[in-house]
C-alpha positions in Angstrom: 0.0 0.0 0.0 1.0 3.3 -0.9 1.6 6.1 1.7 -0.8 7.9 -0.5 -3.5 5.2 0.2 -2.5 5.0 3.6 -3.5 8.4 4.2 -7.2 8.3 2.3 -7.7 5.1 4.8 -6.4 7.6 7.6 -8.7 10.7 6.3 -11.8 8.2 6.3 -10.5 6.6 9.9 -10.8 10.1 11.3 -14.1 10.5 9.8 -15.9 8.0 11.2 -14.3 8.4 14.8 -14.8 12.2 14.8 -17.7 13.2 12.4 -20.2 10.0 13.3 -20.7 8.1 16.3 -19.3 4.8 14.9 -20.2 1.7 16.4 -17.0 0.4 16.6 -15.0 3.4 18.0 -17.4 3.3 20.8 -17.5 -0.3 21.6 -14.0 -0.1 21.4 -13.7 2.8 23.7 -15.9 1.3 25.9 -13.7 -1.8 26.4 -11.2 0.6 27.5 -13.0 1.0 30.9 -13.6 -2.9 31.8 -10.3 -2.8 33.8 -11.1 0.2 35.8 -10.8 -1.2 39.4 -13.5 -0.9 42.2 -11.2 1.8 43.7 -10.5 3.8 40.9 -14.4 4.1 40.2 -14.9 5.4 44.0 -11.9 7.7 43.6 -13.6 9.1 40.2 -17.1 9.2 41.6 -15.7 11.3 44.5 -13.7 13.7 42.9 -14.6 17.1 40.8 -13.6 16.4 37.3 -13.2 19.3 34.7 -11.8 19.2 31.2 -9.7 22.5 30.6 -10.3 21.8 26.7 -13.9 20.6 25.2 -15.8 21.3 22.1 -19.1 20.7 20.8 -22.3 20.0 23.0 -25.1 19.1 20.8 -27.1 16.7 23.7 -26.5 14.7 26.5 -24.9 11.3 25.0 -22.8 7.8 26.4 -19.4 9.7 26.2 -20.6 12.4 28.8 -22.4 9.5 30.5 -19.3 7.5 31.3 -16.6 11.0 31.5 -17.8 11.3 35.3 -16.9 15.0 34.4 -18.4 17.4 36.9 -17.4 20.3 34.6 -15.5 21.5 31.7 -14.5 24.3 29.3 -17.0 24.4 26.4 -14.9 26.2 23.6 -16.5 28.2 20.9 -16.4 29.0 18.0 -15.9 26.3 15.9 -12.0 26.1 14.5 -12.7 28.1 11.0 -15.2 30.2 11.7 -13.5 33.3 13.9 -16.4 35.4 14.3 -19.0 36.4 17.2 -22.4 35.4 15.1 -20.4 32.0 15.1 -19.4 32.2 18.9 -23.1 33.0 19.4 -24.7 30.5 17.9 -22.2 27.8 19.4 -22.8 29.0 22.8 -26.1 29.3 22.3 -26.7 25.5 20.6 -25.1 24.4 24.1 -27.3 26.3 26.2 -30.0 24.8 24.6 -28.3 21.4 25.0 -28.7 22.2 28.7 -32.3 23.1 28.7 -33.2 19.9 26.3 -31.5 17.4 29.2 -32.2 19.8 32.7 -31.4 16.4 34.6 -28.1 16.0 33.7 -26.7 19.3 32.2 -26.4 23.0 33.5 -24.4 25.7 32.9 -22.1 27.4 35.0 -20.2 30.3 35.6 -18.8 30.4 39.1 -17.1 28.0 41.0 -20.3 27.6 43.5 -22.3 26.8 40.3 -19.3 24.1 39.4 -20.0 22.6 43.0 -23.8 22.7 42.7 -23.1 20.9 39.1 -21.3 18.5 41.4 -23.7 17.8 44.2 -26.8 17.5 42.4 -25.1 14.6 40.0 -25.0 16.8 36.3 -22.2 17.9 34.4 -21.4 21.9 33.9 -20.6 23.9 30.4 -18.1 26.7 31.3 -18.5 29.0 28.3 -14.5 29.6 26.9 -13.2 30.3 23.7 -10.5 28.7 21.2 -9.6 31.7 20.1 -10.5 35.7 20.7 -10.3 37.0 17.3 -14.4 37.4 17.2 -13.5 39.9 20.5 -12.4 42.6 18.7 -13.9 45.5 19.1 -12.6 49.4 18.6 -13.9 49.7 22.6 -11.3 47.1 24.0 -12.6 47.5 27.3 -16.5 47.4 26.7 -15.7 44.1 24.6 -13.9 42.4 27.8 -17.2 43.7 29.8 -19.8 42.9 27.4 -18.0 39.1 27.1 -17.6 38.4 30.7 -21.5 39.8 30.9 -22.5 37.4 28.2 -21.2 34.6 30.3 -17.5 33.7 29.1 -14.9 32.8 31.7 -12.1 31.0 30.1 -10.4 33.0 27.1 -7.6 31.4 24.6 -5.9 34.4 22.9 -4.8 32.8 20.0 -6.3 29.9 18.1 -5.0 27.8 15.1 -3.0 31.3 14.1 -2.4 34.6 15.5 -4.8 36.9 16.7 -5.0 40.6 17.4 -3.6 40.0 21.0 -0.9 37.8 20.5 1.6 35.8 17.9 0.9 31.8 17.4 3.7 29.5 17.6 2.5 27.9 14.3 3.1 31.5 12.5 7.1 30.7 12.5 7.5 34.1 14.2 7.7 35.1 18.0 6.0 38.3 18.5 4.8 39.6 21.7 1.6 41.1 23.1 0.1 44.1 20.4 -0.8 46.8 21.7 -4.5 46.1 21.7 -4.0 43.0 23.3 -2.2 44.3 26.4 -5.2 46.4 26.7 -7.7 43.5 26.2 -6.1 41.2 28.7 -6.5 43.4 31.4 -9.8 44.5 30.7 -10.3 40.5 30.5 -8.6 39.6 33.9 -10.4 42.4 35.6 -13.6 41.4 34.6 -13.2 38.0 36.0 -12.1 35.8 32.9 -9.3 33.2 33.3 -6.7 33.6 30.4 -5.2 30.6 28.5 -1.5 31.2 27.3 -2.1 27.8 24.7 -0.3 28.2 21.8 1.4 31.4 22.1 4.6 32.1 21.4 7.4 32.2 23.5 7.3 36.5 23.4 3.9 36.6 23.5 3.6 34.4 26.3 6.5 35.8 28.9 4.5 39.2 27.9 1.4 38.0 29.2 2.3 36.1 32.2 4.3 39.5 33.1 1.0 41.8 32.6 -1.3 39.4 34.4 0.6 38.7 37.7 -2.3 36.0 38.0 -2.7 32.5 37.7 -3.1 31.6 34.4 -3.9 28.4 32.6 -2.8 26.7 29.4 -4.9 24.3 27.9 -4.9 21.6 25.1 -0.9 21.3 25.1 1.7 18.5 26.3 5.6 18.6 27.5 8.0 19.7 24.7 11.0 17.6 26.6 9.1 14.4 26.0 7.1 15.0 22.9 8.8 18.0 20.8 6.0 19.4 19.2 6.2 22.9 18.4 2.8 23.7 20.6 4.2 22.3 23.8 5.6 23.9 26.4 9.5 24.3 27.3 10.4 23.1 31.0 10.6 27.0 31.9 7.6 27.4 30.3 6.1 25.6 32.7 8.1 26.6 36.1 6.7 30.3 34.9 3.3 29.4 34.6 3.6 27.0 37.9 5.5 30.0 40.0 2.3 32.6 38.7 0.0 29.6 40.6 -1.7 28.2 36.9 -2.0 25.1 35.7 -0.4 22.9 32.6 -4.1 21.4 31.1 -2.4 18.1 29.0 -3.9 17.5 25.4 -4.9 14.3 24.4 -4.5 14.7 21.2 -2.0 11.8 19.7 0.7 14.4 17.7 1.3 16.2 20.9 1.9 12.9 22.6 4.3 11.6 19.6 7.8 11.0 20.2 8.6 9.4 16.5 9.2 6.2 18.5 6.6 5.3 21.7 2.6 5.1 20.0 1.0 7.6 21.7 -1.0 5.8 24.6 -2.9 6.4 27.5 0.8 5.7 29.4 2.2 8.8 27.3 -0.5 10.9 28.4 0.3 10.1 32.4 3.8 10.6 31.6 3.5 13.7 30.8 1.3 14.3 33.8 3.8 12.8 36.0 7.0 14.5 34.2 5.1 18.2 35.6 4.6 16.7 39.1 8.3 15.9 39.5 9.4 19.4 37.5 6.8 22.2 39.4 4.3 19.6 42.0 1.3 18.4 41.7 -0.8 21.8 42.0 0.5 22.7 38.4 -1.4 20.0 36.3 -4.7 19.5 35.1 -6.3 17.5 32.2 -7.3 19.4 28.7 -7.6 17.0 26.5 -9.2 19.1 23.6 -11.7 16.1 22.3 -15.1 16.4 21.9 -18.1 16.4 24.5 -20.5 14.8 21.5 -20.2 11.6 19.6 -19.6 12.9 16.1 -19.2 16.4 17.5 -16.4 17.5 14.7 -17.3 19.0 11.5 -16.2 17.4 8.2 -13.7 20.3 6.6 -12.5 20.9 10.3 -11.8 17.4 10.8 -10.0 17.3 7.5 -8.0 19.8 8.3 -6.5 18.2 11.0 -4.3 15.9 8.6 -3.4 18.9 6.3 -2.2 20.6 9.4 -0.7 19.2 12.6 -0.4 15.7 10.7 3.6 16.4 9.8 2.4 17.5 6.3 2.1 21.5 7.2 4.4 21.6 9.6 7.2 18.7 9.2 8.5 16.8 12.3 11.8 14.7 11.4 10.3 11.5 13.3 6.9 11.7 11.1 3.0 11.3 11.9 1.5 9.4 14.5 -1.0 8.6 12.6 0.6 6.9 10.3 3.0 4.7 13.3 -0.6 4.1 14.3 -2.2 2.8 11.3 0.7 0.3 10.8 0.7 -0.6 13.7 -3.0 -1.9 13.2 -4.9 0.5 15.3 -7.7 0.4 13.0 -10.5 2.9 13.9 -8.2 4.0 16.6 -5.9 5.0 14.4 -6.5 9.2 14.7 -7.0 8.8 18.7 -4.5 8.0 21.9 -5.1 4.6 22.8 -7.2 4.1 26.2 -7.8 7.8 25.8 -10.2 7.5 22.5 -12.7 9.9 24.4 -13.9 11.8 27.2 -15.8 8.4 28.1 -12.4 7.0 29.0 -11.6 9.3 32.1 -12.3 7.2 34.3 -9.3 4.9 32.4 -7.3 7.7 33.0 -8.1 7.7 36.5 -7.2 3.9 37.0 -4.1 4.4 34.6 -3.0 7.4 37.6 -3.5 4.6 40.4 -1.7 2.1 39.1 1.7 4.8 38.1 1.4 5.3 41.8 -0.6 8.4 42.5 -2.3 8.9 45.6 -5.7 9.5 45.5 -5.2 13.2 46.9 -2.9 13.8 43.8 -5.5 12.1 41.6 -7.8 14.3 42.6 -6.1 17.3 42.2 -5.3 16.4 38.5 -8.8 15.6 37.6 -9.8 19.1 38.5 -9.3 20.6 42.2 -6.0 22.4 40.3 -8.3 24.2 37.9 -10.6 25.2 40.8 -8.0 26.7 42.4 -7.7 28.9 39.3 -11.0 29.3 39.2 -11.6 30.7 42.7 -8.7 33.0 42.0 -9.7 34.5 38.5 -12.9 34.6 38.1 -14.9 37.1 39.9 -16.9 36.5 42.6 
């Protein structure tokens, strides 16, 4: 088989694991959580469990079912579509996802909401953004108000490129903050909206950190020591963001797991949550896995685009594509997705996978979400 057919089997792989809900990704993801163990359920059960990194929330569905999520960051708008009619009907198609299933889904915007969320047994939608570019506004400062009003709490500055706040790694430049975007992030932080440093460059993101003198977040992104991709963050990357008090919110997404070597598993994904433990402590790490809250929740040309970007064809990596290593290796229909992380149904594996590396269940508990409630309490205002 040619590399060329490889990658049509790939392209149609990804489309049924990420545009449909596919019989046998789920059954398969399903299997991953038979050897959860009794106590790795109770610790789950027990603890608040929020996802720095979500999209799409169409209805309540099997993957929220099995997350045990208490919470997560419900980013809008969709990946190609930077603009605030977009962002609006996103957020609004989620909070009518919440009113269609009132048992088991809620929004929420404060941390007592998230505990609520938690006590009475539903899962929370924090409204956040993947990018900021539908922000701009010639009033800086009435945007940040008139956001934070409209219920966002969580703000990436830059998306999939640069925005008018800040330069994107994937540009090939390293600019810092414009001048527009200083304004905007304070005007942001003041009104009580957590900022996510995600894919900034290195400028860009020392600038921000310096305005804010706040905790911070960065969401969606992995350790560059272990997995060299160019969205991951440097070790003093991450002392920075773990001496401002944030938190390091680990992608599961396979390319920024990818060595050129190890298949991106599950295990890679705890080694890279276990590699920021021993570097900054446990307080600095949080899960952000950046895959979808709905069974067939990404759209065809976005999904697409994932292979004609991040794949190694847009941006070359001298040890190649996972997905390929995957695919060869027989993965099948899990072929685009980490292995025992296919979904957010699979926290709980995540949970067990902690256990059994040796976490205690206080640390366990801090990675599946008391870190970013820490954040939380201290950015968002009460």
């Amino acid at each position: 088989m040619t590399q060329s057919e490889k990658w049509k089997d790939i392209q149609e792989i990804l489309l049924r694991a990420e545009c449909t809900d596919d019989r046998e990704f789920k059954a398969l993801t399903l299997q991953h959580n038979k050897n959860v163990s009794e106590e790795a359920k109770a610790i789950h059960k027990e603890a608040i469990v929020i996802d720095g990194s979500v999209s799409g929330l169409d209805n309540y569905n099997w993957m929220l079912a099995e997350s045990g999520l208490t919470a997560f960051n419900l980013s809008v708008p969709d990946m190609f579509n930077p603009n605030a009619g977009a962002a609006a009907r996103n957020l609004s198609n989620s909070y009518w996802a919440t009113k269609r299933s009132p048992d088991q889904l809620t929004m929420v915007h404060s941390v007592e909401e998230i505990l609520e969320a938690k006590r009475n047994g539903k899962i929370g939608a924090i409204p956040g953004t993947r990018q900021a570019d539908f922000m701009l506004h010639r009033d800086l400062v009435g945007a940040a108000e008139v956001f934070s009003m409209t219920g966002f709490r969580i703000v990436r500055i830059v998306g999939e490129s640069r925005s008018f706040i800040a330069d994107n790694i994937l540009a090939g430049t390293n600019a810092g903050l414009s001048n527009q975007g200083r304004v905007f992030l304070k005007a942001l932080a003041d009104k009580g909206v957590t900022i996510d440093l995600a894919y900034t460059t290195p400028a860009s993101f020392y600038e921000a950190l310096s305005l804010l003198s706040r905790p911070v977040i960065c969401s969606g992104v992995s350790v560059k020591a272990l997995y060299p991709h160019p969205v991951n963050l440097s070790d003093d990357q991450i002392r920075a963001v773990a001496d401002q008090g944030g938190v390091i919110c680990v992608s599961a997404n396979p390319e920024m797991n990818w060595n050129g070597k190890d298949l991106p598993t599950i295990d890679k994904y705890v080694d890279a949550i276990a590699y920021i433990k021993e570097m900054v402590g446990i307080d600095s790490v949080a899960i952000g896995t950046g895959l979808y809250a709905q069974p067939g929740g990404q759209e065809r040309h976005a999904a697409l685009s994932v292979l004609e970007g991040l794949s190694g064809k847009q941006y070359p990596a001298d040890y190649g594509s996972p997905y390929l290593a995957m695919y060869d290796a027989g993965w099948g229909v899990e072929s685009t997705s980490m292995m025992g992380l296919n979904s957010i149904a699979n926290l709980p594996n995540l949970t067990q996978h902690l256990l059994a590396r040796g976490f205690t269940k206080e640390e366990i508990k801090k990675v599946l979400g008391e870190n970013l409630l820490r954040v939380f309490s201290a950015t968002w205002m009460k």
